[in-house]
C-alpha positions as CSV (number, residue, x, y, z in Angstrom):
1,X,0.0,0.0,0.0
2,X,1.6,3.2,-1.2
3,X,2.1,5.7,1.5
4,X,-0.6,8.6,2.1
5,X,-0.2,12.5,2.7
6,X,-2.4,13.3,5.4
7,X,-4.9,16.2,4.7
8,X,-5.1,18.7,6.8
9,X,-8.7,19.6,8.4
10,X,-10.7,23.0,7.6
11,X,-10.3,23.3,11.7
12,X,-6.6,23.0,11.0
13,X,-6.3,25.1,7.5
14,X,-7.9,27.6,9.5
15,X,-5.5,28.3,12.7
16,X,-2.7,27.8,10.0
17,X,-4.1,31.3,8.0
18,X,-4.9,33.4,11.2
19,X,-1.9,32.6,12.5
20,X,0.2,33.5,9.2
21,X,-1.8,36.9,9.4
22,X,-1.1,37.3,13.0
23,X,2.4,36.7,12.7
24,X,2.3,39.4,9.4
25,X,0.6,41.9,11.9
26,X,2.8,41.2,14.3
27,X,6.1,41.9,11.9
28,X,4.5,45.3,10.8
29,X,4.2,46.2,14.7
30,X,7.4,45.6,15.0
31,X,8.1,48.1,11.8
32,X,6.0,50.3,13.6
33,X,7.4,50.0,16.8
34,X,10.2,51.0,15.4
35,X,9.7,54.0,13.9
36,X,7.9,55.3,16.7
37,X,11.2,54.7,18.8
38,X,13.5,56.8,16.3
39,X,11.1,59.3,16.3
40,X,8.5,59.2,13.9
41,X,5.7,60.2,16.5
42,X,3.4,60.1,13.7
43,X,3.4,56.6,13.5
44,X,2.3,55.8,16.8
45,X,-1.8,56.5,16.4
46,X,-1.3,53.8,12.7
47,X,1.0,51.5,15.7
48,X,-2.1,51.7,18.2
49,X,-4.9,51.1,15.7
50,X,-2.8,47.8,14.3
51,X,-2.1,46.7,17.4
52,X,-6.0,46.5,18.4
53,X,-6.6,44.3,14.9
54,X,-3.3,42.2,16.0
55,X,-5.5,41.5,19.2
56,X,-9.1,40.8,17.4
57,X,-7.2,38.3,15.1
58,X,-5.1,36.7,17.8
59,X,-8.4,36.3,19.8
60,X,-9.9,34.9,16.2
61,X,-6.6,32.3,15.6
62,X,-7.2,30.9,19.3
63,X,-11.0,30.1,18.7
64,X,-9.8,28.0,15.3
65,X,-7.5,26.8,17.8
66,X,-10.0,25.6,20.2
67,X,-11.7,24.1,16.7
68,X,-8.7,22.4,15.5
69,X,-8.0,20.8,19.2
70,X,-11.6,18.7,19.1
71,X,-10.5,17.4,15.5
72,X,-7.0,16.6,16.2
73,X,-6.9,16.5,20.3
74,X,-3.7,18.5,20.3
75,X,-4.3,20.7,22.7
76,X,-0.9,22.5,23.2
77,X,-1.4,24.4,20.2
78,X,-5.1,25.5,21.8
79,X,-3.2,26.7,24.4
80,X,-0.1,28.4,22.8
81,X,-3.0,30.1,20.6
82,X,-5.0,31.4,23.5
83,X,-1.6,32.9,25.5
84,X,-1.2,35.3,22.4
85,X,-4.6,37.4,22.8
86,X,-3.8,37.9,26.4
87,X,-0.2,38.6,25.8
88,X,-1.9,41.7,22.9
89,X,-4.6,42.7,25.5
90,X,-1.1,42.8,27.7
91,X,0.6,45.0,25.1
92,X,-2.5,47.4,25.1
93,X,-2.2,48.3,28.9
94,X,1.1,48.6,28.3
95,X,0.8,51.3,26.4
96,X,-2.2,52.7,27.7
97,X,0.4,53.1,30.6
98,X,3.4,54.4,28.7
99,X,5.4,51.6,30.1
100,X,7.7,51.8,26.5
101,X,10.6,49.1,27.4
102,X,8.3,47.0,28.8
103,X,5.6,47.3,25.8
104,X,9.1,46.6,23.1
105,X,9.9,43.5,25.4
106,X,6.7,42.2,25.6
107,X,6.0,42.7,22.0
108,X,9.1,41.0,20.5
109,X,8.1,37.9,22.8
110,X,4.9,38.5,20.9
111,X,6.6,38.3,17.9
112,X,8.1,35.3,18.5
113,X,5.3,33.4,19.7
114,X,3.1,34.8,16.9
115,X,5.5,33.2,14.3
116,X,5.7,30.2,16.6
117,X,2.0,29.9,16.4
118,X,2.4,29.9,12.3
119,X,5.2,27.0,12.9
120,X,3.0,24.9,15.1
121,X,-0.4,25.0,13.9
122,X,0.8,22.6,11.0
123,X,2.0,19.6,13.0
124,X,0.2,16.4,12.9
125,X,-1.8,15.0,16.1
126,X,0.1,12.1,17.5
127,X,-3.4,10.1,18.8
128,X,-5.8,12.9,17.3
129,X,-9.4,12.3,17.8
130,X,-10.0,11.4,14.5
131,X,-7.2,8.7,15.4
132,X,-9.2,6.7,18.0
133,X,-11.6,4.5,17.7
134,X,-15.1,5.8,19.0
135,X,-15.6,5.1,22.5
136,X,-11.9,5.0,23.6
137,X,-11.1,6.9,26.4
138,X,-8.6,9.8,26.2
């Protein structure tokens, strides 16, 4: 029997594309960030308003998460997924409290867990849900 290439679920397709656009948001808040820090004050209010959609679609990649989790039973990724929004909603109070090392910390950890999200959100379940038999216990 010649080997198969697994398809990947809708559940799973989905967290793959939200968190490819999270992690593109995520890059251009860094560019942003940036230029806010050498000076190009401008920026900031464009910085603040990209920062709120980063937040929506994080919020928007861990609910395809949750999805994905049922179907495949991998449940790290759930979780990894739902520690971005909080980590944004993190980023906003930062701001809101002019904390500005903190808020370029916090945000390059965001970064990295945003493109982290993209890398993960493609690996196969080990004993999925779709895996077991029905009526096995997990």
């Amino acid at each position: 029997m010649p080997p198969t290439t697994p398809v990947a679920s809708p559940a799973t397709r989905n967290v793959r594309t939200s968190a490819l656009i999270l992690s593109l948001l995520a890059l251009v808040q860094a560019a942003l960030g940036g230029t806010v820090l050498s000076g190009g004050g401008g920026i900031k209010t464009v910085h603040g308003y990209v920062g709120y959609l980063t937040f929506v679609v994080a919020l928007v990649a861990a609910f395809f998460a949750w999805k994905a989790a049922q179907v495949t039973g991998n449940k790290g990724t759930f979780f990894h997924a739902l520690s971005l929004p909080i980590l944004a909603l993190i980023q906003i109070g930062l701001a809101e409290m002019d904390l500005k090392w903190v808020h370029v910390i916090v945000g390059i950890l965001f970064l990295v867990a945003a493109f982290g999200l993209y890398a993960m959100a493609d690996r196969p379940a080990k004993h999925g849900a779709a895996d077991r038999p029905a009526g096995d216990a997990v």
